[in-house]
ZALOLO-925042 format. One line per 8 residues: their letters; for each residue x negated, y negated, z of N, C-alpha, C. Coordinates in steps of 0.001 Angstrom, whole numbers. Last residue first. Layout:
% ZALOLO-925042
A = X Y Z X Y Z X Y Z  ...
***
This chain:
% ZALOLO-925042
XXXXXXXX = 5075 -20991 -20317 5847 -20254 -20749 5134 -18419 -20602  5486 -23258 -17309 4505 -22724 -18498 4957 -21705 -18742  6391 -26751 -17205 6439 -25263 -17363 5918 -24412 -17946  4347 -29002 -15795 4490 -28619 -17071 4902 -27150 -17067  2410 -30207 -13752 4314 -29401 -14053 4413 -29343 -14313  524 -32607 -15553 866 -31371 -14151 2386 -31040 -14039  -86 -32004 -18869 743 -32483 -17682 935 -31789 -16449  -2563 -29643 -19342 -866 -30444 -19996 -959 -31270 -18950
XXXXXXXX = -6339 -30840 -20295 -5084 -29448 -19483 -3441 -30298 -19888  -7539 -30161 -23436 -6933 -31082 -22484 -5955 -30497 -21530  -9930 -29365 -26024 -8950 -29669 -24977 -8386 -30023 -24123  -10186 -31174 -29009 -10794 -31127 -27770 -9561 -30636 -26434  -8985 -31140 -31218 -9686 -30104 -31059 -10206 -30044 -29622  -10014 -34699 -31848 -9257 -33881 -31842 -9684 -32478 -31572  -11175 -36940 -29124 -11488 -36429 -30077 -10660 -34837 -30762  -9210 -39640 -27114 -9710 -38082 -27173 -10331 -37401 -28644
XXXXXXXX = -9814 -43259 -27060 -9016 -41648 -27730 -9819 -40754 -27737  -11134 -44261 -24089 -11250 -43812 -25141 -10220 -43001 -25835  -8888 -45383 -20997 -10207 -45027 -21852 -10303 -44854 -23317  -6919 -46916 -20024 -6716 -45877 -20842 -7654 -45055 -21544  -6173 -47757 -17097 -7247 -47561 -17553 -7168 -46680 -18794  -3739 -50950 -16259 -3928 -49429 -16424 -5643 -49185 -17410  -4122 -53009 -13113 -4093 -52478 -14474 -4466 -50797 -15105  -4814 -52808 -10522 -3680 -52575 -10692 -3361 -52206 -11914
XXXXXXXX = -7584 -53351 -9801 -6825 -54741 -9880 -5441 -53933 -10113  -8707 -50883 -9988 -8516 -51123 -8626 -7523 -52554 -8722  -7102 -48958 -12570 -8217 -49970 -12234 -7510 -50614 -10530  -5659 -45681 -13082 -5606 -47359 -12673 -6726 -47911 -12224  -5246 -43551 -16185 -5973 -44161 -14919 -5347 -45618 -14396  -3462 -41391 -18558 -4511 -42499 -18150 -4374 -42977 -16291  -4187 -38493 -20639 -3861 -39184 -19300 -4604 -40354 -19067  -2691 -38744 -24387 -3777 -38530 -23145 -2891 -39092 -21606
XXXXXXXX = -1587 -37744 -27109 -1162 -38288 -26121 -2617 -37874 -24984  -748 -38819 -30645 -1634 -37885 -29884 -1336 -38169 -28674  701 -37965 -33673 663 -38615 -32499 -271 -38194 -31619  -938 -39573 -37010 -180 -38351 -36202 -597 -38628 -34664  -1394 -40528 -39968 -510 -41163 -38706 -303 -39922 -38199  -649 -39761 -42596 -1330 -39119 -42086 -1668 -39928 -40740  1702 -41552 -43553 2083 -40410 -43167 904 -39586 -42679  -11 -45080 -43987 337 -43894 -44361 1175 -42565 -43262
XXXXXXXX = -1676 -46849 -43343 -814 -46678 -42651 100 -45882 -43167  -5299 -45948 -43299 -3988 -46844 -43424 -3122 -46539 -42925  -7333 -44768 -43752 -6474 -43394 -44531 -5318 -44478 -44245  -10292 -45218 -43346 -9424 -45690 -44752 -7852 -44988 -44763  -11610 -42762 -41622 -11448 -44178 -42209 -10761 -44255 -43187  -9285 -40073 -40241 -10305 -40460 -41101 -10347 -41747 -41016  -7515 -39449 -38621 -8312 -38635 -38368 -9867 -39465 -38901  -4859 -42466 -37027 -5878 -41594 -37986 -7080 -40661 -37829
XXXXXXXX = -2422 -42298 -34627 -3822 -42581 -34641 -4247 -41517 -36396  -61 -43131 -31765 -378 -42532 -33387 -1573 -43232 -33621  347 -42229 -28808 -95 -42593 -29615 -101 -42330 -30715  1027 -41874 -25102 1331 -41248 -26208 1236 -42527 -27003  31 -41363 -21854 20 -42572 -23102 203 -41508 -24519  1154 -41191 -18856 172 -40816 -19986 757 -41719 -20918  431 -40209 -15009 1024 -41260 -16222 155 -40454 -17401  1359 -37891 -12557 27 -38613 -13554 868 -39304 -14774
XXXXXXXX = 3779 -37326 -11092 2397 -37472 -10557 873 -37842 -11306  5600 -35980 -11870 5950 -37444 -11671 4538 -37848 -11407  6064 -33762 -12706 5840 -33539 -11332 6014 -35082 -11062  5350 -34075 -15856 7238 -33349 -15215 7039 -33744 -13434  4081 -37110 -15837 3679 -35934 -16122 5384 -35159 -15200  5691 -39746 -18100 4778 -39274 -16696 5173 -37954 -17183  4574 -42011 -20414 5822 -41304 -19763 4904 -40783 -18823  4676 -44405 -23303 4240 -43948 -21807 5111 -42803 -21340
XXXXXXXX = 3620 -45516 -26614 4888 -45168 -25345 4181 -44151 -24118  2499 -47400 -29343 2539 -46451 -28231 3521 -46509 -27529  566 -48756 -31508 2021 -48078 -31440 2624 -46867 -30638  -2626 -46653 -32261 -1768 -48048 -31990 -362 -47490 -31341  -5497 -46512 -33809 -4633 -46123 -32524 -3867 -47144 -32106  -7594 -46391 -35623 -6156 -47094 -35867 -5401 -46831 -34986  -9603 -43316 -35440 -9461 -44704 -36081 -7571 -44828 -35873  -11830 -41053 -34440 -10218 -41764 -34143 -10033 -42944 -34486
XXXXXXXX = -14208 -40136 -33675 -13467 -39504 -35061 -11752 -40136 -34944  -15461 -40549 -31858 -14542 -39508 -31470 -13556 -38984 -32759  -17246 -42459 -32828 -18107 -41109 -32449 -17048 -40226 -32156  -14861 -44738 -33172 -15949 -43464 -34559 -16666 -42266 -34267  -12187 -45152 -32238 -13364 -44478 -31947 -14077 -43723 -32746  -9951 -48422 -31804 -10617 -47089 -32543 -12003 -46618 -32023  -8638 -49153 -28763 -9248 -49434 -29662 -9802 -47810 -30575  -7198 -50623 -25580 -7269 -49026 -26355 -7367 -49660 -28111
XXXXXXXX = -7118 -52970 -24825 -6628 -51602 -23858 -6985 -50494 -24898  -9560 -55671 -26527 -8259 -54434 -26565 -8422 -53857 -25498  -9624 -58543 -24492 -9806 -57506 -25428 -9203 -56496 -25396  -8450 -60103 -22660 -9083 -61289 -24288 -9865 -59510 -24487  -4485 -60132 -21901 -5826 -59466 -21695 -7138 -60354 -23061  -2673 -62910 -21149 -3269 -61758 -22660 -4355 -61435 -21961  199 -62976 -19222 -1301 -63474 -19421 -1648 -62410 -19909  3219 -65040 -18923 2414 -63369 -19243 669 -64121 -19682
XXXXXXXX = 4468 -67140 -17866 4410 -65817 -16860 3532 -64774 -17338  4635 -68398 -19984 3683 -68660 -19014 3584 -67585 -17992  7249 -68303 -20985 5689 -68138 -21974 4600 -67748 -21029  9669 -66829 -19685 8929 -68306 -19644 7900 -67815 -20185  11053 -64781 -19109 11897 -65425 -20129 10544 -66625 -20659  10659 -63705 -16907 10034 -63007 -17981 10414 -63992 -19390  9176 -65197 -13907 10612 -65397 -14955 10347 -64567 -16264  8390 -62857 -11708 8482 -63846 -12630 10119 -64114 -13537
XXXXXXXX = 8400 -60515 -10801 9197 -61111 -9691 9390 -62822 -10404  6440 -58686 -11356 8154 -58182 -11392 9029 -59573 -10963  4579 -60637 -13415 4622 -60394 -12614 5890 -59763 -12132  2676 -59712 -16547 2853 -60725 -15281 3698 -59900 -14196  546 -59200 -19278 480 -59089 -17643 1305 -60123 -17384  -215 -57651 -22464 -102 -58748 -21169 316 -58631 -20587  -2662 -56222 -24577 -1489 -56073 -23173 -1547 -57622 -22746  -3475 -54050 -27343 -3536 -55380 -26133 -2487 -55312 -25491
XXXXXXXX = -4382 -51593 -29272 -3434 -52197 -28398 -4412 -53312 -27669  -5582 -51649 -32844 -5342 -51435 -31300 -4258 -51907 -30659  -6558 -51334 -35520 -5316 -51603 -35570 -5770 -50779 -33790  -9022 -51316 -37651 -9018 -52152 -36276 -8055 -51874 -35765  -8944 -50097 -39990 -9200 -49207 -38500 -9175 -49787 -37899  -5582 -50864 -41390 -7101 -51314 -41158 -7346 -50194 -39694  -2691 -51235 -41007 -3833 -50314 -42297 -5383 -50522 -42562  -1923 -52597 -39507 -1859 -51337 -39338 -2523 -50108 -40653
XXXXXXXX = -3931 -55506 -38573 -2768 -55008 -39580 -3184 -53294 -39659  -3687 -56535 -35131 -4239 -56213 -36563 -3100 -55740 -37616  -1942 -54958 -32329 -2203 -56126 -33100 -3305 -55519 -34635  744 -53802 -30343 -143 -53199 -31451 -606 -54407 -32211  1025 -54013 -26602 1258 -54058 -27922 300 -53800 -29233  2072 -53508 -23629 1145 -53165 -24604 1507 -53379 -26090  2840 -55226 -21099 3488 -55365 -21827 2291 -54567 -22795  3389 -54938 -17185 2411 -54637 -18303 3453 -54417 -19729
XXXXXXXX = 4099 -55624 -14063 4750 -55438 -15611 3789 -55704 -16525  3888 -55157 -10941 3144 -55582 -11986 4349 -54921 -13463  4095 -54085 -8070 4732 -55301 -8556 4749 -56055 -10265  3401 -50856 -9657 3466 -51790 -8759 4783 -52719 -8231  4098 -50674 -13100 3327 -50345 -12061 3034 -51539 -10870  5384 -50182 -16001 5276 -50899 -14543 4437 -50240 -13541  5014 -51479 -19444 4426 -50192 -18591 4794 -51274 -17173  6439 -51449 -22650 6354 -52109 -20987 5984 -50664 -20574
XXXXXXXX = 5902 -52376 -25743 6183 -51415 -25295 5509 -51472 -23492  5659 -53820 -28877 5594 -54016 -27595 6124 -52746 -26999  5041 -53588 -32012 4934 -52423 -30896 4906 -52452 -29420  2520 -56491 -32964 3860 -55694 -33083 3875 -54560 -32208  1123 -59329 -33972 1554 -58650 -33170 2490 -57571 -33222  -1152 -60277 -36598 -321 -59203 -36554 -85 -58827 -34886  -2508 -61777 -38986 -2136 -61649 -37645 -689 -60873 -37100  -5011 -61896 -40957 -3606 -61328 -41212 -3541 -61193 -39489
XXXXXXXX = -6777 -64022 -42181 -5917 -64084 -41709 -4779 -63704 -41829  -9455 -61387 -43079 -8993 -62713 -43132 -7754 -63222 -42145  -13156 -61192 -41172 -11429 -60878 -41419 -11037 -61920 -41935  -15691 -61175 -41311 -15209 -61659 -41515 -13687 -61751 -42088  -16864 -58507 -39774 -17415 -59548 -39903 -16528 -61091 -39877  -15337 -56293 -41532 -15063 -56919 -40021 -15634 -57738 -39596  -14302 -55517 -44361 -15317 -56571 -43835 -14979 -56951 -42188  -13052 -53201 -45106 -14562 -53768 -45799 -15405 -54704 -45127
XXXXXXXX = -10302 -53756 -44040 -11160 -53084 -43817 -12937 -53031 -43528  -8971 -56563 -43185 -9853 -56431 -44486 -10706 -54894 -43895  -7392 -57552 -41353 -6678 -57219 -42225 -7698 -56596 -43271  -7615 -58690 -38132 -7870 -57713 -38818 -7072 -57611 -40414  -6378 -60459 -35650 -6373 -60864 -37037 -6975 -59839 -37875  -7296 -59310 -33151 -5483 -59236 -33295 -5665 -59573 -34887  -9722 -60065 -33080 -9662 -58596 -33083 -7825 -58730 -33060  -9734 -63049 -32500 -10461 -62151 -33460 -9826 -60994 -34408
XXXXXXXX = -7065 -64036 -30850 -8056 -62942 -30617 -8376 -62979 -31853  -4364 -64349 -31575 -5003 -65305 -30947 -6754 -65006 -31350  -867 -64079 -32380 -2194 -63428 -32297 -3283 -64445 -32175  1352 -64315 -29563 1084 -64415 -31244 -695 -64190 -31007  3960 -63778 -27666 2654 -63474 -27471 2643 -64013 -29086  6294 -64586 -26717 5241 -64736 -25870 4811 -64563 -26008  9073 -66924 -27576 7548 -66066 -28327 6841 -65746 -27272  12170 -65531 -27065 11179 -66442 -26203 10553 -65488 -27280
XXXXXXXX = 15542 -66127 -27910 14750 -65510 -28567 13541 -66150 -27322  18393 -66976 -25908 17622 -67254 -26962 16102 -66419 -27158  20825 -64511 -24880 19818 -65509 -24648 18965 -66039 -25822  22091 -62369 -25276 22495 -63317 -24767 22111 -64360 -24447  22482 -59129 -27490 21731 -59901 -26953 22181 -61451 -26645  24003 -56252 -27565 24377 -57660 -27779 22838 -58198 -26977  23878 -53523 -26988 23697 -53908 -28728 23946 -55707 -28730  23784 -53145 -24213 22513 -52579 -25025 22678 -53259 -26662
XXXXXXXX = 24352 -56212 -22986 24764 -55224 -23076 23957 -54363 -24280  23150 -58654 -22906 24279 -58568 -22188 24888 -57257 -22412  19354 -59183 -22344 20456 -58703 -23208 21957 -58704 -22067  17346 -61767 -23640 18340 -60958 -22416 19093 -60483 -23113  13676 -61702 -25292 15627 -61881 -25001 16088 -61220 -23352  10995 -62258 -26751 11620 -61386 -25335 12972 -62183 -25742  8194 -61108 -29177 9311 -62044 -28949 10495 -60890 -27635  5278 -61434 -30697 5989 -60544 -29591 7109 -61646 -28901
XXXXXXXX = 4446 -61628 -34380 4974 -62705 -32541 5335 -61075 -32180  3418 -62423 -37199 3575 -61199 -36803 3737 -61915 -34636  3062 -64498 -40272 2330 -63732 -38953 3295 -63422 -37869  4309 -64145 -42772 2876 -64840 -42448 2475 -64585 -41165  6508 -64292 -44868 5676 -63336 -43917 4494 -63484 -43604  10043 -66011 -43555 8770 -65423 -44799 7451 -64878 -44149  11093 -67914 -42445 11684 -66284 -42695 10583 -65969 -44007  9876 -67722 -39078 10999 -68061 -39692 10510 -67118 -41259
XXXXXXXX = 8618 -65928 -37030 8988 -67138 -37319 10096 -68119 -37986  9252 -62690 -37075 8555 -63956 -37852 8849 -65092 -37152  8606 -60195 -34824 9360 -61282 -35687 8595 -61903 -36066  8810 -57222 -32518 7677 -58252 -33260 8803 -58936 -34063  10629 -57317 -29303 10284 -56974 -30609 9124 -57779 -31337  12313 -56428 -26241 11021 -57038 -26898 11070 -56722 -28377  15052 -56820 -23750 14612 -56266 -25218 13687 -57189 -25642  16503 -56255 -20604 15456 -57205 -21751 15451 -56815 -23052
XXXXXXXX = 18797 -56591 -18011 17725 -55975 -19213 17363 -57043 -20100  18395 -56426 -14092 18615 -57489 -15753 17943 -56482 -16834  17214 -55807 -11902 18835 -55999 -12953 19302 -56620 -13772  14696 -56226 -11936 15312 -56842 -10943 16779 -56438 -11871  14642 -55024 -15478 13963 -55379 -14128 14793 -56175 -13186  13907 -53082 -18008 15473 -53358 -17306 14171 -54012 -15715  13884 -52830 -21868 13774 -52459 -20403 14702 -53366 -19042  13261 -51818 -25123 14446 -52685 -23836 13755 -52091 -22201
XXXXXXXX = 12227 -52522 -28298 12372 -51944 -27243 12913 -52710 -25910  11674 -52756 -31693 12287 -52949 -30541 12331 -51691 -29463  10346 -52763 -34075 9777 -52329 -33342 10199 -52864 -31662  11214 -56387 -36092 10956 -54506 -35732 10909 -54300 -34280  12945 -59031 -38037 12590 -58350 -36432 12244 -56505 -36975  13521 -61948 -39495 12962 -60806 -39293 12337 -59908 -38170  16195 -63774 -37311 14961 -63702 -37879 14464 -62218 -38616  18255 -64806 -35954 18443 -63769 -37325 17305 -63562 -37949
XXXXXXXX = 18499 -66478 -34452 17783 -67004 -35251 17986 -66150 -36602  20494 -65648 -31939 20916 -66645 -32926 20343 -66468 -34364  19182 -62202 -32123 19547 -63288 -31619 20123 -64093 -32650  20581 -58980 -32799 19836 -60051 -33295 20070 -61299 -32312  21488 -55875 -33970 20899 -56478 -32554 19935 -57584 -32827  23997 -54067 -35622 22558 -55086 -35644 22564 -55712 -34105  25759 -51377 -34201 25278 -52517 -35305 24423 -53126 -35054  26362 -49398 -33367 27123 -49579 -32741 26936 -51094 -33489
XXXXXXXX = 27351 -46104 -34992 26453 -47571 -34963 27012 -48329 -34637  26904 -43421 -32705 27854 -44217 -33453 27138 -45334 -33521  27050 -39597 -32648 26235 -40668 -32893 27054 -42458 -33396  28266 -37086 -30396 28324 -37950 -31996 27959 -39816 -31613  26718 -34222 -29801 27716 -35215 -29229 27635 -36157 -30278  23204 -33119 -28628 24867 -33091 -28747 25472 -34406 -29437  20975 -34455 -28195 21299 -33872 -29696 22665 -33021 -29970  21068 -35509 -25769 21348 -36943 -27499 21152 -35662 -28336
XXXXXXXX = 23639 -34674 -24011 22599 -34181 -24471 22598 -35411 -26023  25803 -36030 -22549 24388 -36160 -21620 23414 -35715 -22636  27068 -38254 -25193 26918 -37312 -24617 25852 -37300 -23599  27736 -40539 -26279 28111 -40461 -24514 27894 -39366 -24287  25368 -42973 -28426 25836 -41411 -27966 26516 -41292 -26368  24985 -45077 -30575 25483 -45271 -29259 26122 -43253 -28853  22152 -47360 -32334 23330 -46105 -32432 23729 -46012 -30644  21470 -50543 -33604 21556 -49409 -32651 22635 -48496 -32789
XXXXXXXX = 18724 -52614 -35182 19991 -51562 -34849 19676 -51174 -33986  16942 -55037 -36918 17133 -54385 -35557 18468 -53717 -35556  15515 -55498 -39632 16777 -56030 -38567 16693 -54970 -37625  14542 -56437 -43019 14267 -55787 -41730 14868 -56644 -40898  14220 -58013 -45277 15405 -58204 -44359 15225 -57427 -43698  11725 -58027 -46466 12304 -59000 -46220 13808 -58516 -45090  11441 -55464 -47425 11161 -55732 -46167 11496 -56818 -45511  14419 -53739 -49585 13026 -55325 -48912 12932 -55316 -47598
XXXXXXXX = 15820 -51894 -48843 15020 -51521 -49240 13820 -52948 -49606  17387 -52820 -46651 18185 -52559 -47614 17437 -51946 -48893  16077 -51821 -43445 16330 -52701 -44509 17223 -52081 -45696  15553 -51041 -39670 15571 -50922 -40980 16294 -52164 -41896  14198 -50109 -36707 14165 -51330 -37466 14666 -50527 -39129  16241 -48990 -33856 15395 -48847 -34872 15654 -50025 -35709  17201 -46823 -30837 16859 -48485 -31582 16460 -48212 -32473  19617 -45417 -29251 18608 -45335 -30227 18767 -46614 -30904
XXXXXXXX = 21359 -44734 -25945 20999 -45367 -27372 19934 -45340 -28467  23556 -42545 -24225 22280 -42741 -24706 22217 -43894 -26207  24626 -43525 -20735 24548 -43162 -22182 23552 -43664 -23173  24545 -44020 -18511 25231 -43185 -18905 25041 -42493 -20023  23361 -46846 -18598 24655 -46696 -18309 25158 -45594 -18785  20763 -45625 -21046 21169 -46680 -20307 22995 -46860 -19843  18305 -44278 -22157 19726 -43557 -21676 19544 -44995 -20421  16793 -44719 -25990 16892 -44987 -24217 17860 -44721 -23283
XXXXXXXX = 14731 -44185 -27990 15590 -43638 -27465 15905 -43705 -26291  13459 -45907 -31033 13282 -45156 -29713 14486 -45151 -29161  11952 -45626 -34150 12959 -45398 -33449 12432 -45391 -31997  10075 -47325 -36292 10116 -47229 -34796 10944 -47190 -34192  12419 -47691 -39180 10839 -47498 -38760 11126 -47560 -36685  13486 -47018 -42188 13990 -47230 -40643 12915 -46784 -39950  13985 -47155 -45272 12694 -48088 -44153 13027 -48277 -42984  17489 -48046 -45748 16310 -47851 -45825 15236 -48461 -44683
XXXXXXXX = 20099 -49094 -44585 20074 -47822 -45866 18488 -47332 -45392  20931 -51305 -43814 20471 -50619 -42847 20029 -48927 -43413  22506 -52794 -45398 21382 -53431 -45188 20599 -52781 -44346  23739 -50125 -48096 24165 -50752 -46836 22226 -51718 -46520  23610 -47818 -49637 23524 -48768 -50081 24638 -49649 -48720  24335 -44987 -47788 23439 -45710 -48894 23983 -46951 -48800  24000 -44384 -44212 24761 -44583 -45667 24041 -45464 -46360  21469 -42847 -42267 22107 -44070 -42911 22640 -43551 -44537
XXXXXXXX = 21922 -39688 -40314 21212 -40246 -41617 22530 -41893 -42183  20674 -38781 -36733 21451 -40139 -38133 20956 -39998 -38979  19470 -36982 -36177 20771 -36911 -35064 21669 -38417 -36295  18032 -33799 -37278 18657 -34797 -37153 19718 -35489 -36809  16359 -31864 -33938 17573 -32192 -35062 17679 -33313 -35563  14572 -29500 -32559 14736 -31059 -33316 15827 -30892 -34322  12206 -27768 -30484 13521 -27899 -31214 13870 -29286 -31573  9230 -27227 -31095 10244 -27820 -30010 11800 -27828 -31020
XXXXXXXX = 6352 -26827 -31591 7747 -25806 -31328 8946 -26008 -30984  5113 -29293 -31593 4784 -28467 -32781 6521 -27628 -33050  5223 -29762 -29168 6003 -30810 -30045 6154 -29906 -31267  3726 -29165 -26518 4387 -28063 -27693 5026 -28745 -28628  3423 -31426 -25243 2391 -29968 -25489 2819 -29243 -26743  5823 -31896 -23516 4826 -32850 -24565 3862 -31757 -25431  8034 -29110 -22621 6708 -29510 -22661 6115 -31042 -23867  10620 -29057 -22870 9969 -29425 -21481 8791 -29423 -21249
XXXXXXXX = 11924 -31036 -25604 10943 -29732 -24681 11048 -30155 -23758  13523 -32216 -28828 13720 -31620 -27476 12687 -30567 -26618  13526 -34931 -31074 12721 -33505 -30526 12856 -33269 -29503  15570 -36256 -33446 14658 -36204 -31972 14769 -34516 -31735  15224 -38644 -36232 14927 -37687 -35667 15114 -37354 -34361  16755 -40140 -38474 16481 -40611 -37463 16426 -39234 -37062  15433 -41277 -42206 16614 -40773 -41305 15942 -40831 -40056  13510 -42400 -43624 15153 -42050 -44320 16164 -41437 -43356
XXXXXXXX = 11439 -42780 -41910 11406 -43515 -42800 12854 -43300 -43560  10951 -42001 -39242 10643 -40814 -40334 11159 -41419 -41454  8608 -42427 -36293 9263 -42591 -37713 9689 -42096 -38755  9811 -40259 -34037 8855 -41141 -34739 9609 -41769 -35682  11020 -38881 -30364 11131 -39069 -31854 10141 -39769 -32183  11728 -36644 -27916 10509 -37378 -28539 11386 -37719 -30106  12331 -36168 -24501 13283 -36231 -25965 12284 -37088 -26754  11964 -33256 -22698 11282 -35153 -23142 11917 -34908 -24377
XXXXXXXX = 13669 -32840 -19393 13218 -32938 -21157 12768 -33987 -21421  14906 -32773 -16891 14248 -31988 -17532 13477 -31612 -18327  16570 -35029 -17198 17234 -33632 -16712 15978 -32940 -17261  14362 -36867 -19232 16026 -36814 -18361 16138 -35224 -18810  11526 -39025 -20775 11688 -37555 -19935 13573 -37904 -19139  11009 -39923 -23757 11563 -40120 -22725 11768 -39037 -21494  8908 -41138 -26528 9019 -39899 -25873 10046 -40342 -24176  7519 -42176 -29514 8325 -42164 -28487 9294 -41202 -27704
XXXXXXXX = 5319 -43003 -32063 6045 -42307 -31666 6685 -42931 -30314  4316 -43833 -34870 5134 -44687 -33796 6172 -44041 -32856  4459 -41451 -37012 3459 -42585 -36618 4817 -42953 -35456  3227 -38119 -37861 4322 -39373 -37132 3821 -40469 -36568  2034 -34954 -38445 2244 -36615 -39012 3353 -37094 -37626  1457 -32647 -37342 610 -33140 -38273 418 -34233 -39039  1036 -33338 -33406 2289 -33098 -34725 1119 -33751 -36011  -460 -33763 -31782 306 -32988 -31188 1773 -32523 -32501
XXXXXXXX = -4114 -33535 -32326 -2731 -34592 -32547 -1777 -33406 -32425  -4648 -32541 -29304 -4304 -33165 -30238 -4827 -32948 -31745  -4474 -29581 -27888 -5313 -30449 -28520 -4251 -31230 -29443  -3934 -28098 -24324 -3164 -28169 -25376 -4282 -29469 -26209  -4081 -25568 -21576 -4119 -26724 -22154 -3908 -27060 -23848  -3525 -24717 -18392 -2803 -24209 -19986 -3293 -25683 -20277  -3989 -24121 -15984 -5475 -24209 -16396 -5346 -24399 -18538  -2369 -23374 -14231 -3087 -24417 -13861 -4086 -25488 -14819
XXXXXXXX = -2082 -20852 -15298 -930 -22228 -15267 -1281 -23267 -15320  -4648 -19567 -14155 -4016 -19784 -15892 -2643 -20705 -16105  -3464 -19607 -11877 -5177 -20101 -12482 -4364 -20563 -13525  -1655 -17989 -11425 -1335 -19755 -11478 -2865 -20115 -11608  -2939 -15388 -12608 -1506 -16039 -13346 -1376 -17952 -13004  -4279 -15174 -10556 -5231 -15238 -11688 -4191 -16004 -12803  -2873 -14966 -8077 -3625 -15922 -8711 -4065 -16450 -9361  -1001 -12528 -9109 -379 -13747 -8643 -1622 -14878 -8842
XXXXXXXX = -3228 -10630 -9357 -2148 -11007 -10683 -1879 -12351 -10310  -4430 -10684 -6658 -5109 -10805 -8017 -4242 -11596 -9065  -1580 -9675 -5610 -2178 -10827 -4755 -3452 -11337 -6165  -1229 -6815 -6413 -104 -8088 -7022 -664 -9072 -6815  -3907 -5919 -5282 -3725 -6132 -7020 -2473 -6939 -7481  -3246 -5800 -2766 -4717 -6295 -3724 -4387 -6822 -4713  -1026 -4441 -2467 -516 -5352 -2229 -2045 -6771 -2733  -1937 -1657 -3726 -1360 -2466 -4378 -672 -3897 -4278
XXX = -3799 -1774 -1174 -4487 -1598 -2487 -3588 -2265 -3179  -1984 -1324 618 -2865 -2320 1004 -3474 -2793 -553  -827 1212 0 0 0 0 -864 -1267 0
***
């Protein structure tokens, strides 16, 4: 008895070794740029871009994206201003219920606009999808790459825009919202490109970029008292294409210019010795146990390869700096392994 109570006691360890010990290599899908990932009841509901219709991916692992089950949950009616070029979906469960943002057009980029779909099911790949329509302030400006969050009780929504209506450089712009598809406040710029390294547009020449300024991909990280804003600057077809961040405070006015302060270099930049160019366009989530943050990313294998469908996501763990800010280090080199998420069920 002693003997076989040896050998279950072996199994049992050697088994949560190997739990302990399951790890997984990026890029976690062979394409998708601008990804986004949410964890409820269990699951991370992941989608990207998929340029003609609206995706999401169901696991309980980040890890396995490869295997995961996925449906399409919208395809846009033709010939409508919302037909085409539906770029940086994300997926948020607010009051119950679930919404999906995304930027699309009529097939000019010129009119890129902000939407939303509206699901009451608990599961977003149950249950029926409804547009609920454009999400614009007064200005009606050109807008992408929306996203919402919610502080002291209030929600927000961030996006990149123009200016006014032709295409010359690229803002991180804040609102209030009065309800997930209405917005109630006037438009605020808080961020435009400033930095060197935000103006990128010339591959060939980093030396001497020209002037393509490019904010876009806001996307809020909290921690603390602190609100961290990350965004994607340069032009997304250059290897410069990183994140920057700004900073203020839970307890600010988010509405006021002045509350956010620009980091003066990138949070996360390309890596030649790691073979990772163009890392941008990100989303956060925590590990199933709640207990380690991470950063999910789209990133190129090669130079030159732009902003293309060879875009594939990758995700790491990141750190805190003793000031409170987040530490995202380097992109991981692909092939390299990486243990999952702590809690991560293991199959």
């Amino acid at each position: 008895m002693k003997r076989i109570l040896n050998v279950i006691l072996t199994v049992v360890i050697f088994s949560s070794a190997s739990a302990q010990t399951k790890t997984f290599t990026n890029p976690l899908l062979p394409s998708g740029a601008d990804p986004w990932c949410i964890y409820k009841n269990g699951y991370y509901y992941y989608t990207n871009s998929m340029g003609d219709r609206l995706v999401i991916w169901k696991t309980k692992s980040m890890a396995e994206l490869k295997t995961a089950e996925k449906k399409t949950i919208w395809l846009p009616p033709k010939n409508t201003k919302y037909s085409k070029e539906l770029w940086a979906p994300e997926l948020h469960f607010i009051s119950n219920k679930w919404y999906m943002y995304f930027a699309a057009d009529n097939g000019s980029n010129n009119n890129h606009r902000i939407y939303v779909l509206e699901n009451s099911s608990t599961d977003p790949l149950k249950g029926k999808w409804i547009l609920k329509g454009k999400v614009a302030d007064a200005s009606d400006k050109w807008a992408i790459d929306a996203s919402v969050f919610e502080n002291k009780g209030i929600f927000y929504i961030i996006w990149a825009g123009w200016e006014g209506d032709e295409n010359g450089q690229q803002n991180i712009y804040i609102a209030r919202l009065k309800n997930p598809w209405t917005i109630s406040s006037e438009r605020v710029k808080i961020s435009t490109p400033t930095f060197d390294w935000e103006k990128y547009g010339d591959l060939h020449d980093a030396s001497n970029p020209p002037h393509v300024n490019v904010n876009e991909g806001p996307e809020i990280l909290k921690h603390n008292d602190k609100i961290f804003l990350v965004y994607s600057a340069s032009g997304c077809w250059t290897d410069y294409y990183a994140l920057g961040m700004l900073t203020t405070s839970a307890n600010s006015n988010l509405l006021d210019p002045k509350s956010w302060t620009k980091s003066a270099q990138p949070v996360l930049k390309q890596s030649p010795e790691n073979e990772v160019y163009a890392p941008g366009h990100n989303a956060f989530f925590k590990s199933p146990d709640g207990k380690e943050d991470w950063i999910i990313y789209h990133a190129n294998s090669r130079p030159g390869l732009g902003c293309g469908k060879q875009r594939s996501p990758r995700m790491q763990k990141f750190t805190w700096n003793k000031d409170g800010s987040p530490d995202f280090g380097i992109p991981v080199k692909e092939g390299v392994t990486i243990p999952v998420p702590s809690g991560t069920p293991i199959n």
